[in-house]
PDBQT receptor file of N, H, CA, C and O in Angstrom, charges set to zero:
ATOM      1  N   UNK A   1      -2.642  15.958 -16.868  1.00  0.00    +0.000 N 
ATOM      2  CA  UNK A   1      -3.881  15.941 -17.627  1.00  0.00    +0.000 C 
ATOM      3  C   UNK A   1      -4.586  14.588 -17.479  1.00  0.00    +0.000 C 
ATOM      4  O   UNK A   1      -5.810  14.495 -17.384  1.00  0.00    +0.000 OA
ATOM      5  N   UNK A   2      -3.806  13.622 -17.466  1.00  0.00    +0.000 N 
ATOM      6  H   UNK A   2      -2.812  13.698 -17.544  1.00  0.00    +0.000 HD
ATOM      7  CA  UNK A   2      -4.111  12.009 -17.537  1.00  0.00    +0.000 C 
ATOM      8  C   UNK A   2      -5.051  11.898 -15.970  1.00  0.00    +0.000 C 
ATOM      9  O   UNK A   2      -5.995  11.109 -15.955  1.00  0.00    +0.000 OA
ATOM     10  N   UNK A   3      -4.777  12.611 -14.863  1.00  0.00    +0.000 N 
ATOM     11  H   UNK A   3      -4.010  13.252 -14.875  1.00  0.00    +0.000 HD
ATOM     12  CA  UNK A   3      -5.227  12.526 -13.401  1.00  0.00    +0.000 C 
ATOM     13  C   UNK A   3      -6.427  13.416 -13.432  1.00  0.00    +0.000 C 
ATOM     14  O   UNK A   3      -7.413  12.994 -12.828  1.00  0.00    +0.000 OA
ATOM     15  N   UNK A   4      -6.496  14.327 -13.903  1.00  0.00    +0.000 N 
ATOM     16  H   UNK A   4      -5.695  14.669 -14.393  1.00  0.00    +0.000 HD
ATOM     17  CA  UNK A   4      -7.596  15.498 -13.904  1.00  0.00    +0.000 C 
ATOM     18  C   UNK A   4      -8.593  14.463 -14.943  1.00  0.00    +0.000 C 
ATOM     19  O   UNK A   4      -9.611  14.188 -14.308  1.00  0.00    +0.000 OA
ATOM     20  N   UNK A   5      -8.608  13.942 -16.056  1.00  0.00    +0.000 N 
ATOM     21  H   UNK A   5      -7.782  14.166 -16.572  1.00  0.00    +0.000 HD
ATOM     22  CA  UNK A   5      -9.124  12.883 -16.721  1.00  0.00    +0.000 C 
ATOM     23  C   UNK A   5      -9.353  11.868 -16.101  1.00  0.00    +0.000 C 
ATOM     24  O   UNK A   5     -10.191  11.303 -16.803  1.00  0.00    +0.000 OA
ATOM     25  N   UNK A   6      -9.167  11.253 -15.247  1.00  0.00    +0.000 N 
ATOM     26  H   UNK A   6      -8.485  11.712 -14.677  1.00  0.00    +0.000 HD
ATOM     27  CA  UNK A   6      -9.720  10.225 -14.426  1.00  0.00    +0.000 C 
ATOM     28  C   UNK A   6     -10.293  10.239 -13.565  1.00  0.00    +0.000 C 
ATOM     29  O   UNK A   6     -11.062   9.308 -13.328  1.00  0.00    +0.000 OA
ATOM     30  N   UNK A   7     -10.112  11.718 -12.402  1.00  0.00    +0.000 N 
ATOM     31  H   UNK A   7      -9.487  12.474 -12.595  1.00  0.00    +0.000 HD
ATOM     32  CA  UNK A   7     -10.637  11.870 -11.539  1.00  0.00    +0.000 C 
ATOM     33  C   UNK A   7     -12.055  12.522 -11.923  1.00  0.00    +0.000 C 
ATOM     34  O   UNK A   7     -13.125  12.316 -11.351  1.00  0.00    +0.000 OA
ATOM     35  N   UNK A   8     -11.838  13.272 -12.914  1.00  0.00    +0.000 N 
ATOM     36  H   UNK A   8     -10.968  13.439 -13.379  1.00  0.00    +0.000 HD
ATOM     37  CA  UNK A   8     -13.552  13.631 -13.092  1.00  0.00    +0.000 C 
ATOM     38  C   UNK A   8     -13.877  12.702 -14.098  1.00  0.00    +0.000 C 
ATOM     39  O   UNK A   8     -14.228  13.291 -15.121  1.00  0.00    +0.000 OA
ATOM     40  N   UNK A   9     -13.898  11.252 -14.222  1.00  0.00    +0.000 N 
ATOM     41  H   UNK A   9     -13.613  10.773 -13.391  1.00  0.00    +0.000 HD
ATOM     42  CA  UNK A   9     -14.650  10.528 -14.849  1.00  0.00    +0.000 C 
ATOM     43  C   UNK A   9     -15.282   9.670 -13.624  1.00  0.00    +0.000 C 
ATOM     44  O   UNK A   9     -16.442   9.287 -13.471  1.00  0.00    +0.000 OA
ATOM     45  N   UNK A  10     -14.307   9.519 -12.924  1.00  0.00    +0.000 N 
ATOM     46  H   UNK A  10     -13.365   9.830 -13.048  1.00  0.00    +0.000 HD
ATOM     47  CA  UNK A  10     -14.280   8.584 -11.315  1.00  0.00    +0.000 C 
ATOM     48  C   UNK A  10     -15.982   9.475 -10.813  1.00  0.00    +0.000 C 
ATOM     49  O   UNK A  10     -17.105   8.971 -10.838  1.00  0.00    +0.000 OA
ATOM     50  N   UNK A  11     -15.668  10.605 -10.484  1.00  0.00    +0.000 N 
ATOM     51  H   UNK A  11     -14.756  11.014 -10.464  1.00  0.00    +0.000 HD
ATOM     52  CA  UNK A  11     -15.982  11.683  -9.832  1.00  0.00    +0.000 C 
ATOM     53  C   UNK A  11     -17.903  11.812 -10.087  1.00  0.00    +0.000 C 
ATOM     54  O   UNK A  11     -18.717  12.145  -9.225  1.00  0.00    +0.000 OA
ATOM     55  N   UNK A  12     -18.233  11.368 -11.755  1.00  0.00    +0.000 N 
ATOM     56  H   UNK A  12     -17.572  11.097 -12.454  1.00  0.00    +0.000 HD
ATOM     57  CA  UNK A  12     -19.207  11.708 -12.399  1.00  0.00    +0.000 C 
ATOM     58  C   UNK A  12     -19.754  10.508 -12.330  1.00  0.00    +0.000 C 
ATOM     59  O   UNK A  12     -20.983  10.475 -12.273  1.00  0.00    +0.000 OA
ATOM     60  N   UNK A  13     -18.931   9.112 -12.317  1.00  0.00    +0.000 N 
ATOM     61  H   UNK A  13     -17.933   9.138 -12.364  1.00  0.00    +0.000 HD
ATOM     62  CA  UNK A  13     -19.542   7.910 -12.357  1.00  0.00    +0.000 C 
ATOM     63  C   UNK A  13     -19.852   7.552 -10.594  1.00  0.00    +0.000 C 
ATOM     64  O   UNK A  13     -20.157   6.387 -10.341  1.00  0.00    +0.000 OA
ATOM     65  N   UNK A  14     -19.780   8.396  -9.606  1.00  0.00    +0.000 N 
ATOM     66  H   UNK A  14     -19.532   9.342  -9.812  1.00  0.00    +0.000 HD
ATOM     67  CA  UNK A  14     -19.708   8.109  -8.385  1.00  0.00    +0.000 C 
ATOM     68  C   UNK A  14     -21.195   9.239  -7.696  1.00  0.00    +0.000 C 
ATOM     69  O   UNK A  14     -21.592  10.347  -8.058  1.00  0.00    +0.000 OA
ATOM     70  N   UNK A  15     -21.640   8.343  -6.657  1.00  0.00    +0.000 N 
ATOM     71  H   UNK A  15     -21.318   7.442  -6.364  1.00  0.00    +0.000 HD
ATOM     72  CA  UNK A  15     -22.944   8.774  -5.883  1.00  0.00    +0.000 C 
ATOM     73  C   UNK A  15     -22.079   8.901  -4.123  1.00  0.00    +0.000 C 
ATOM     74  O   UNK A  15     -22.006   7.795  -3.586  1.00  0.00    +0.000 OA
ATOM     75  N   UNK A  16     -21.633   9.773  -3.494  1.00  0.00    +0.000 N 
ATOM     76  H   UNK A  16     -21.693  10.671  -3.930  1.00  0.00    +0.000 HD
ATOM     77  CA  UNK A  16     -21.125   9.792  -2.663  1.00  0.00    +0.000 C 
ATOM     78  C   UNK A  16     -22.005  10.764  -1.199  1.00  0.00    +0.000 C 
ATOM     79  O   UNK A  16     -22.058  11.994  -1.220  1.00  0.00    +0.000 OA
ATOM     80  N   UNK A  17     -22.536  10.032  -0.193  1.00  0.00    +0.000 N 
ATOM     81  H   UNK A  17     -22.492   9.033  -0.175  1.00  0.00    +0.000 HD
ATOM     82  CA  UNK A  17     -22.867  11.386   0.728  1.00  0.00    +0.000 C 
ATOM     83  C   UNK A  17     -22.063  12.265   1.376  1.00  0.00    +0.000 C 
ATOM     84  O   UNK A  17     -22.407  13.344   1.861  1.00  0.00    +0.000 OA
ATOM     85  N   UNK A  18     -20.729  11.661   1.371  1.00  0.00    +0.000 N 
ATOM     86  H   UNK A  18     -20.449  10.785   0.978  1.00  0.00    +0.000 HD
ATOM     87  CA  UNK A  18     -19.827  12.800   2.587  1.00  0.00    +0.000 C 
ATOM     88  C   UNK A  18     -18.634  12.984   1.375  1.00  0.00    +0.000 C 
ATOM     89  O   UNK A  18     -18.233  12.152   0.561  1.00  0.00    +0.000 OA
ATOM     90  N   UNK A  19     -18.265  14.276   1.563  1.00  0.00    +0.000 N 
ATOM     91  H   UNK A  19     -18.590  14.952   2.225  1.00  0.00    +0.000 HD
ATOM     92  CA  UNK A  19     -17.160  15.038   0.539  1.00  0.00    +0.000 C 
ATOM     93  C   UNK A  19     -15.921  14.026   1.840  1.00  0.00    +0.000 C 
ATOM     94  O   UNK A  19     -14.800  13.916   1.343  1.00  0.00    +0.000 OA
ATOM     95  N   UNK A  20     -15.983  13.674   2.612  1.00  0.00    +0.000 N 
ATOM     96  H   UNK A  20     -16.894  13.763   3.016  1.00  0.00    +0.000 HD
ATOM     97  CA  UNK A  20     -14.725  12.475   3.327  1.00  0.00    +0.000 C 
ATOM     98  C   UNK A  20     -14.452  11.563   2.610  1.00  0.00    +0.000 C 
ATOM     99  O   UNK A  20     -13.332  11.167   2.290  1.00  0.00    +0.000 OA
ATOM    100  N   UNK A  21     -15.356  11.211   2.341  1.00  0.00    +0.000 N 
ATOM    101  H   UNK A  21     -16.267  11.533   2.601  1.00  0.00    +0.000 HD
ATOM    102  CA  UNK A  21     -15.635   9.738   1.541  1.00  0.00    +0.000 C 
ATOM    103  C   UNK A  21     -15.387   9.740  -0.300  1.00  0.00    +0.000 C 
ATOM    104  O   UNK A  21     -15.016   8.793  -0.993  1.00  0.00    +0.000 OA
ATOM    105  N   UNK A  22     -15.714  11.045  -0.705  1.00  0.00    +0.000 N 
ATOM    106  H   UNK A  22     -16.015  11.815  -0.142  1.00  0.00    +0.000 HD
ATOM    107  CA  UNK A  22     -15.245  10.950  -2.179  1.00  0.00    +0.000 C 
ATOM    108  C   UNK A  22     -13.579  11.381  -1.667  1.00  0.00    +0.000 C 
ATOM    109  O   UNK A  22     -12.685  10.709  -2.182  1.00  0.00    +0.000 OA
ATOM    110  N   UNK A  23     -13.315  12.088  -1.025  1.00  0.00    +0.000 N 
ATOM    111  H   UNK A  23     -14.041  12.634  -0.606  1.00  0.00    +0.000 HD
ATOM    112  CA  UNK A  23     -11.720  12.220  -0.432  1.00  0.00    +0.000 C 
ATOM    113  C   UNK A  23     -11.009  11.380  -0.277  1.00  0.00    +0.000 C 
ATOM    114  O   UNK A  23      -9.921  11.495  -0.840  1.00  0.00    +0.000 OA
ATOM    115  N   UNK A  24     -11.203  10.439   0.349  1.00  0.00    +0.000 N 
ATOM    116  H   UNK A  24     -12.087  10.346   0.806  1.00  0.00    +0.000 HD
ATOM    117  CA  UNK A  24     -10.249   9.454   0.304  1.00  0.00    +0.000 C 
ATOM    118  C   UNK A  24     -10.565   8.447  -0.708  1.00  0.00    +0.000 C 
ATOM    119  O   UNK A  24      -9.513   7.884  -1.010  1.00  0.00    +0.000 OA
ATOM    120  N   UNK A  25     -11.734   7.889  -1.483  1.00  0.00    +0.000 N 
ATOM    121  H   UNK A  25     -12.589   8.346  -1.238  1.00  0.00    +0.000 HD
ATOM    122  CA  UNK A  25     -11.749   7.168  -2.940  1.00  0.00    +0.000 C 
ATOM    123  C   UNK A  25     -10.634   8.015  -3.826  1.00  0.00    +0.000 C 
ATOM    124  O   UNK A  25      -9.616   7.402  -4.149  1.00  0.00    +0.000 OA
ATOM    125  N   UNK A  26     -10.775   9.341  -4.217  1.00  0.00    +0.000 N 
ATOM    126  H   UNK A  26     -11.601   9.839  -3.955  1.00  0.00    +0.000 HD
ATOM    127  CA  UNK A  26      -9.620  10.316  -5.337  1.00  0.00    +0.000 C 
ATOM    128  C   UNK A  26      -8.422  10.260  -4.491  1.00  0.00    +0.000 C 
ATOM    129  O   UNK A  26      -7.455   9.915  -5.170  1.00  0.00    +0.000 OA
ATOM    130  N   UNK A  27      -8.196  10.422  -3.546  1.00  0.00    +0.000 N 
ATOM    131  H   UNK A  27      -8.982  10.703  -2.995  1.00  0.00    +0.000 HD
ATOM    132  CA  UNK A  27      -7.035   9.944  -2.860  1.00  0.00    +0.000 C 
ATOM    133  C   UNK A  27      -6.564   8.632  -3.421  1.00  0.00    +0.000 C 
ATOM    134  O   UNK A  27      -5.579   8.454  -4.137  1.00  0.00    +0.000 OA
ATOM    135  N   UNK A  28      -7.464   7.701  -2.963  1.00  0.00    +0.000 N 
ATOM    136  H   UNK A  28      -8.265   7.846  -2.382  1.00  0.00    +0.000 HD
ATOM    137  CA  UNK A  28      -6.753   6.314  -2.865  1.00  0.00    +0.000 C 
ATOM    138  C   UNK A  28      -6.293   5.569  -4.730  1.00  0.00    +0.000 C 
ATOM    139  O   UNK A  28      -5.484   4.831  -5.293  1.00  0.00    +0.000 OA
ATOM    140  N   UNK A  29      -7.594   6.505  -5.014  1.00  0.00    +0.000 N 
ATOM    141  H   UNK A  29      -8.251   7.104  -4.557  1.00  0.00    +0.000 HD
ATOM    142  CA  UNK A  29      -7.549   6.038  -7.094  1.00  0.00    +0.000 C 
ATOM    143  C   UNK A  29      -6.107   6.657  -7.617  1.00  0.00    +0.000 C 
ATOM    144  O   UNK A  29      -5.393   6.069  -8.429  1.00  0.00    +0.000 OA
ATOM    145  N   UNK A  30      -5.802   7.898  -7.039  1.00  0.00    +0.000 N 
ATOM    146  H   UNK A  30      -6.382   8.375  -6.379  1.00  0.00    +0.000 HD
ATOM    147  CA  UNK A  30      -4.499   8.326  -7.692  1.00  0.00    +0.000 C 
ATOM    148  C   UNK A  30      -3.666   7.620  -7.043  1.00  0.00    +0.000 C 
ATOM    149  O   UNK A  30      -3.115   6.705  -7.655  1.00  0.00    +0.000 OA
ATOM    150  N   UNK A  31      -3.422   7.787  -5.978  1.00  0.00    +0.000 N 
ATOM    151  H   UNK A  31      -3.869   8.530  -5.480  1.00  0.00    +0.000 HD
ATOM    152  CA  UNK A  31      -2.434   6.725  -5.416  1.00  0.00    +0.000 C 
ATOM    153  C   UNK A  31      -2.307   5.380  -5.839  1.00  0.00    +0.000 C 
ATOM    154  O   UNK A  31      -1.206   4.898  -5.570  1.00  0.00    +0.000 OA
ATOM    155  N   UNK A  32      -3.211   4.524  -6.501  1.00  0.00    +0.000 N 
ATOM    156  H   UNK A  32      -4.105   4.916  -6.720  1.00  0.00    +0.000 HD
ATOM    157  CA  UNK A  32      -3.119   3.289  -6.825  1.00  0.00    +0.000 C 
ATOM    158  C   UNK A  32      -3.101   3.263  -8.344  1.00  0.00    +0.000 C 
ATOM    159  O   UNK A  32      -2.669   2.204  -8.799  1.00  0.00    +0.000 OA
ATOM    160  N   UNK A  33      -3.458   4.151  -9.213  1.00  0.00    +0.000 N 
ATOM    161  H   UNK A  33      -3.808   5.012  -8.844  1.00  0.00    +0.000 HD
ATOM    162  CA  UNK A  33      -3.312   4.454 -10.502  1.00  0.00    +0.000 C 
ATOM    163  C   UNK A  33      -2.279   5.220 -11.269  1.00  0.00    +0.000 C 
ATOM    164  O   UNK A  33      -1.906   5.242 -12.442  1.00  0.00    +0.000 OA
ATOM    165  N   UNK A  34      -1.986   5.784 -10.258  1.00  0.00    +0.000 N 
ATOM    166  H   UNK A  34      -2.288   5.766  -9.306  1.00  0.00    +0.000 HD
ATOM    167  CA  UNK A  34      -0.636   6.819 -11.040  1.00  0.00    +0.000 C 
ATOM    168  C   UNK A  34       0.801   6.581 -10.082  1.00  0.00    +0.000 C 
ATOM    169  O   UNK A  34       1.604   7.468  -9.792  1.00  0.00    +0.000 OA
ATOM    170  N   UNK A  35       0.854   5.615  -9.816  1.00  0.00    +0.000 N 
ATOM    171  H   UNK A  35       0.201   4.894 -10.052  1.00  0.00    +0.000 HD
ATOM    172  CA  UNK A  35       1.996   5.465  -8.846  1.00  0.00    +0.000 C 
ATOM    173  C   UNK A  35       2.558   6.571  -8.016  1.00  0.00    +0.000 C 
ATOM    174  O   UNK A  35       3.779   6.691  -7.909  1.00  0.00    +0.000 OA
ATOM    175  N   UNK A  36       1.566   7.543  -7.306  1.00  0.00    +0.000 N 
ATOM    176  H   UNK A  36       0.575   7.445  -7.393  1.00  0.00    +0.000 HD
ATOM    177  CA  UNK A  36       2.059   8.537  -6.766  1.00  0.00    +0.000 C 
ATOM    178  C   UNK A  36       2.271   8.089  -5.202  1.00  0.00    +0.000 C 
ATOM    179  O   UNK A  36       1.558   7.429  -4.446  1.00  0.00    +0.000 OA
ATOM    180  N   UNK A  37       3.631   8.764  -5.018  1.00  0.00    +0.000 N 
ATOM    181  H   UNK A  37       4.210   9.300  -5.632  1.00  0.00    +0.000 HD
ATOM    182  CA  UNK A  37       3.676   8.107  -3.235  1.00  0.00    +0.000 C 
ATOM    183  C   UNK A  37       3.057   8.677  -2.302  1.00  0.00    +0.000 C 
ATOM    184  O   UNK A  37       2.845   8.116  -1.227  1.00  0.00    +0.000 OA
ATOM    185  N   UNK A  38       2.599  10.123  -2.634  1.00  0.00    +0.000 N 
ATOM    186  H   UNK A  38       2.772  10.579  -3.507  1.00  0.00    +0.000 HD
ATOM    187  CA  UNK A  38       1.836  10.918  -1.590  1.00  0.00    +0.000 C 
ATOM    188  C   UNK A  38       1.483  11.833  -2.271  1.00  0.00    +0.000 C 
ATOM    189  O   UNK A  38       1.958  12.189  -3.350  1.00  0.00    +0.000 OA
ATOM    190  N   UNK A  39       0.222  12.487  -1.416  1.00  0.00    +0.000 N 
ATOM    191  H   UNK A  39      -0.164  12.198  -0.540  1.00  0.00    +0.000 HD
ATOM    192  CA  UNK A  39      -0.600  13.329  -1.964  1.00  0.00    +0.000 C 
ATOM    193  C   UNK A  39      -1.739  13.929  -0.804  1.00  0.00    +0.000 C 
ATOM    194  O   UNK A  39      -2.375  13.324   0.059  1.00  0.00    +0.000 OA
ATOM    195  N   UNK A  40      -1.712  15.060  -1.094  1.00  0.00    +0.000 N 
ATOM    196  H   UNK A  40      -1.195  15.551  -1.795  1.00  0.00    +0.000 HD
ATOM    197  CA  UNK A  40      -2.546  16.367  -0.634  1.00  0.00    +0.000 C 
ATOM    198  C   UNK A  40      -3.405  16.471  -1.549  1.00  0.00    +0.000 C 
ATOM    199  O   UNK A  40      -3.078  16.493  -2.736  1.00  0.00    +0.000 OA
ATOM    200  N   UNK A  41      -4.625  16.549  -1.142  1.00  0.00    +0.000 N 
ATOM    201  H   UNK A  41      -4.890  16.530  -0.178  1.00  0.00    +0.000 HD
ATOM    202  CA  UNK A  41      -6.142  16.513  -1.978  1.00  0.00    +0.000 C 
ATOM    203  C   UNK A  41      -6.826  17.500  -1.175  1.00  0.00    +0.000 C 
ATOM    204  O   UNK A  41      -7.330  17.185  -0.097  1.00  0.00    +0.000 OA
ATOM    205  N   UNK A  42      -6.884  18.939  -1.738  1.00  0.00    +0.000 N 
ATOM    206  H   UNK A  42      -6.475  19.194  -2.614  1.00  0.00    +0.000 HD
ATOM    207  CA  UNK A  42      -8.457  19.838  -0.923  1.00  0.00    +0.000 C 
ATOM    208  C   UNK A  42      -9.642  19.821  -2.088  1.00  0.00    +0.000 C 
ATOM    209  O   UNK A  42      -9.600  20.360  -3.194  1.00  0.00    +0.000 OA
ATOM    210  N   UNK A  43     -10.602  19.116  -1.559  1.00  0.00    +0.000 N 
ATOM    211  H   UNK A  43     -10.637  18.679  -0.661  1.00  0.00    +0.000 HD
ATOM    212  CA  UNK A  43     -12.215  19.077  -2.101  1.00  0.00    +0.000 C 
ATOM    213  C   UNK A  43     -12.902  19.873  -1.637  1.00  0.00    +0.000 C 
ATOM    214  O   UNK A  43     -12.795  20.164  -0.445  1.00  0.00    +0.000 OA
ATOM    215  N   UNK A  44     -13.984  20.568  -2.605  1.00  0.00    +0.000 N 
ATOM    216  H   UNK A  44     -14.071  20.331  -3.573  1.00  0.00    +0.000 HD
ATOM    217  CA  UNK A  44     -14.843  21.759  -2.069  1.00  0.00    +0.000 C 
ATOM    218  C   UNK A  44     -15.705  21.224  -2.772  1.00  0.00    +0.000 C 
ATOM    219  O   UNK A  44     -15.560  20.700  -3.876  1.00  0.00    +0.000 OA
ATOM    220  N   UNK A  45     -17.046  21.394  -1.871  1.00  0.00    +0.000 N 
ATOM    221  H   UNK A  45     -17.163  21.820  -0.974  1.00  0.00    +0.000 HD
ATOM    222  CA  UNK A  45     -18.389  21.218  -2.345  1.00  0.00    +0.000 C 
ATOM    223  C   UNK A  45     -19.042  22.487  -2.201  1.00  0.00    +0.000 C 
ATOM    224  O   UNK A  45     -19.307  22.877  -1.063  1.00  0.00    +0.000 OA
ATOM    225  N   UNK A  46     -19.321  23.146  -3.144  1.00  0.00    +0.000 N 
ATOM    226  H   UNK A  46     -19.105  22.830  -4.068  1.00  0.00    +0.000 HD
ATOM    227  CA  UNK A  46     -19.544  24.579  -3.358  1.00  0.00    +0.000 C 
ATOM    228  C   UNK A  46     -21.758  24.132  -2.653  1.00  0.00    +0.000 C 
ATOM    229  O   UNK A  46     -22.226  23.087  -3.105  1.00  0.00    +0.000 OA
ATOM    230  N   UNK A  47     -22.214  24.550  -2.187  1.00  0.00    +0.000 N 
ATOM    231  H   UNK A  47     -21.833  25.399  -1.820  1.00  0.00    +0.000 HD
ATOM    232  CA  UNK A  47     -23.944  24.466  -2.151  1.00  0.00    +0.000 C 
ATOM    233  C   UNK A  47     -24.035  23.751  -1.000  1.00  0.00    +0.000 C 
ATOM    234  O   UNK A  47     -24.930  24.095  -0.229  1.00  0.00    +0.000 OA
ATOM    235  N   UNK A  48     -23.219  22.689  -0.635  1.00  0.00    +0.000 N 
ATOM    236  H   UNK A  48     -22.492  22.409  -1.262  1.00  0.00    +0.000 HD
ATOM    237  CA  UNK A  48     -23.522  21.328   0.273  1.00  0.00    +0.000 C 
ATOM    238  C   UNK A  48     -23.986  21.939   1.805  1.00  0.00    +0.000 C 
ATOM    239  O   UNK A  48     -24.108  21.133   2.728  1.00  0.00    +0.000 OA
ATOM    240  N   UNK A  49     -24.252  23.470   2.052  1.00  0.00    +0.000 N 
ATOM    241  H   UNK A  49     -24.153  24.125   1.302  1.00  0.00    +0.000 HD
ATOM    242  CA  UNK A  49     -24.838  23.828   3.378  1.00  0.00    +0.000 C 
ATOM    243  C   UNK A  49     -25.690  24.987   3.412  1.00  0.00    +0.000 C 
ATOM    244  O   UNK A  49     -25.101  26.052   3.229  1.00  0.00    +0.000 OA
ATOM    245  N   UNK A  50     -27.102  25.051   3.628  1.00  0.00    +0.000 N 
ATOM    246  H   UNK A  50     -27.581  24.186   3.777  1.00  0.00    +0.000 HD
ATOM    247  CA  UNK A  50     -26.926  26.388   2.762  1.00  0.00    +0.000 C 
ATOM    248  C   UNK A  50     -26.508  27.740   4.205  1.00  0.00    +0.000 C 
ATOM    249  O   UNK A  50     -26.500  27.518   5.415  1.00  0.00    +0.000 OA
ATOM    250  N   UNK A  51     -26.277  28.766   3.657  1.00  0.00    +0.000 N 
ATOM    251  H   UNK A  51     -26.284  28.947   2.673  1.00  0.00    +0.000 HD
ATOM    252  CA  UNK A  51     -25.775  29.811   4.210  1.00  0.00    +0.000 C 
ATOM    253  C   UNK A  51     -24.346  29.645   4.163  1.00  0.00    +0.000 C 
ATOM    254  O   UNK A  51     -23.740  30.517   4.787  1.00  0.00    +0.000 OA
ATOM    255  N   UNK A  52     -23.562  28.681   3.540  1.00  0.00    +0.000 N 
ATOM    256  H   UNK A  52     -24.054  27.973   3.033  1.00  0.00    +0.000 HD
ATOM    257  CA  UNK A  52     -22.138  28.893   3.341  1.00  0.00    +0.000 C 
ATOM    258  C   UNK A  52     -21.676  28.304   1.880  1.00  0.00    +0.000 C 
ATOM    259  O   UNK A  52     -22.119  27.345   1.248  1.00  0.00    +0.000 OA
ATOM    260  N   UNK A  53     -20.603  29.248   1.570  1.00  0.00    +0.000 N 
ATOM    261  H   UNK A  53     -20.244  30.027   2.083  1.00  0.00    +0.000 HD
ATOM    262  CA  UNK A  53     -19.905  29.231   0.172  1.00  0.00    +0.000 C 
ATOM    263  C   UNK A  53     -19.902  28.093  -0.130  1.00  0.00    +0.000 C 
ATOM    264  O   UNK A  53     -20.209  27.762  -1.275  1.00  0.00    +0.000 OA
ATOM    265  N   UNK A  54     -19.528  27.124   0.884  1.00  0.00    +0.000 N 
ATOM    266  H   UNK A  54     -19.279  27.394   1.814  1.00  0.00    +0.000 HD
ATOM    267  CA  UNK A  54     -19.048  25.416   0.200  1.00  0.00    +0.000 C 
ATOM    268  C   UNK A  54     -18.738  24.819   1.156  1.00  0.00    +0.000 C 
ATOM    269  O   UNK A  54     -18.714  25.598   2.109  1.00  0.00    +0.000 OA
ATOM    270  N   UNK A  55     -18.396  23.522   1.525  1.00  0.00    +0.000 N 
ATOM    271  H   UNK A  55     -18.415  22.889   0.751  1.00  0.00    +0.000 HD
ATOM    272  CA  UNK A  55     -17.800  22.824   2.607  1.00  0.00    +0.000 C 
ATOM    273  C   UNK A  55     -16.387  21.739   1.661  1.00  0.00    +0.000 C 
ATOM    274  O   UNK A  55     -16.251  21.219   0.553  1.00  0.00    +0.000 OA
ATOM    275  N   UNK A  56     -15.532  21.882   3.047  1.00  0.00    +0.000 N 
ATOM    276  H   UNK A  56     -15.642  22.303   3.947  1.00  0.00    +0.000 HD
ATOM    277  CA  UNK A  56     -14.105  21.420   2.322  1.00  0.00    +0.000 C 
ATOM    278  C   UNK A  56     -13.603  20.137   2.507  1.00  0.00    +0.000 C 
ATOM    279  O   UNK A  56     -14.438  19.399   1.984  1.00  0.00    +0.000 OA
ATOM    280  N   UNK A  57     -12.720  19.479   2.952  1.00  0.00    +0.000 N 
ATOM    281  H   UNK A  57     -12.042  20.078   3.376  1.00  0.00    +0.000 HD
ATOM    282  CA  UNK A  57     -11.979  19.251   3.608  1.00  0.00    +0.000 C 
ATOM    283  C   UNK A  57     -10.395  19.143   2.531  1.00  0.00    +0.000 C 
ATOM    284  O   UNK A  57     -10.180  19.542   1.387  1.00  0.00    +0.000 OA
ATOM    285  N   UNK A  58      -9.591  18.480   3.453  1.00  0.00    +0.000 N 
ATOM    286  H   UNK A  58      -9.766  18.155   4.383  1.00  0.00    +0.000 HD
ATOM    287  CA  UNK A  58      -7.839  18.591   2.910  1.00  0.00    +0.000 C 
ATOM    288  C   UNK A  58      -7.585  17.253   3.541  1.00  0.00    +0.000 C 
ATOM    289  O   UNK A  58      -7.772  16.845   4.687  1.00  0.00    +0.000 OA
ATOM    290  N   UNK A  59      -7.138  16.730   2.535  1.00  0.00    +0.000 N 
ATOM    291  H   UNK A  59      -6.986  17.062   1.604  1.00  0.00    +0.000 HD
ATOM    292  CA  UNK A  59      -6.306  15.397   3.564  1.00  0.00    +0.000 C 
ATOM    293  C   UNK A  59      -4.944  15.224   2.758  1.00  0.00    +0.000 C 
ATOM    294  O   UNK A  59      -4.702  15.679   1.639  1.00  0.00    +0.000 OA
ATOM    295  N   UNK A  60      -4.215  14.563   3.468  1.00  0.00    +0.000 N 
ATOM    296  H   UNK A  60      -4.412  14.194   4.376  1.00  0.00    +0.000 HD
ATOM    297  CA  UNK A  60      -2.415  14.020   3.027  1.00  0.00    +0.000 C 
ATOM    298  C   UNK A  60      -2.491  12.429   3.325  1.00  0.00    +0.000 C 
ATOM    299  O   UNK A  60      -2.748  11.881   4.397  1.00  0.00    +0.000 OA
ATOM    300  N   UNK A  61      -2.232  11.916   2.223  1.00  0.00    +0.000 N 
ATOM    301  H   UNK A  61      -2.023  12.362   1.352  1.00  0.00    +0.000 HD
ATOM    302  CA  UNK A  61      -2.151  10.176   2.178  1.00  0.00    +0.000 C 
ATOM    303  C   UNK A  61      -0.501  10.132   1.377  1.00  0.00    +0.000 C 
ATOM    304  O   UNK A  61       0.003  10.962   0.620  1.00  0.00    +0.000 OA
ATOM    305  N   UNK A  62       0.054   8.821   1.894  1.00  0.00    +0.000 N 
ATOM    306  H   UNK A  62      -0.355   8.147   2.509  1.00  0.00    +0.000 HD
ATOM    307  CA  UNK A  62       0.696   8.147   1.179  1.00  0.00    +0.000 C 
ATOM    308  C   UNK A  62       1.851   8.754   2.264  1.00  0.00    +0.000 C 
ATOM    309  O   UNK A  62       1.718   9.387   3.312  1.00  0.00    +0.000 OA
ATOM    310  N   UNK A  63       3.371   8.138   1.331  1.00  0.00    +0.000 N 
ATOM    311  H   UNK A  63       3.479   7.624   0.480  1.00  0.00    +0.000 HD
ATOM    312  CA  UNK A  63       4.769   8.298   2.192  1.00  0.00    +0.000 C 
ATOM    313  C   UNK A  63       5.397   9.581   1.658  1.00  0.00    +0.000 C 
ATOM    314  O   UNK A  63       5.142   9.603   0.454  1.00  0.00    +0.000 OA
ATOM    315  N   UNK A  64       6.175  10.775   2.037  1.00  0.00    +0.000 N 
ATOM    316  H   UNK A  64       6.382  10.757   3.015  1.00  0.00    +0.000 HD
ATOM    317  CA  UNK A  64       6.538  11.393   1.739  1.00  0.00    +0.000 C 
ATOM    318  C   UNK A  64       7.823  10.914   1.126  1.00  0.00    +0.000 C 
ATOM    319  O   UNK A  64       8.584  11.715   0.583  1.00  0.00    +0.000 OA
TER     320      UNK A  64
């Protein structure tokens, strides 16, 4: 709850052009805030093209 609470405060206080770029900031904020060693993050920007549902990406940071 504490991560879902930060990331959409992060998330709302942030002006970002590429869903890459808010990806690896929520990447890098949990990783440096919640002592997590690794992490899988999929972001969807639901509107960001039009003629498609949303645009995504998935990334994996940190040590397994």
């Amino acid at each position: 709850k504490a991560v879902a609470k930060r990331v959409i405060q992060f998330v709302e206080e942030s002006e970002f052009q590429l869903v890459e770029t808010l990806a690896e900031k929520v990447a890098q904020l949990i990783l440096d805030e919640f002592s997590v060693p690794w992490i899988r993050l999929k972001l969807n920007k639901t509107g960001a093209i039009r003629g498609a549902r949303d645009v995504g990406i998935l990334i994996e940071r940190g040590t397994r």
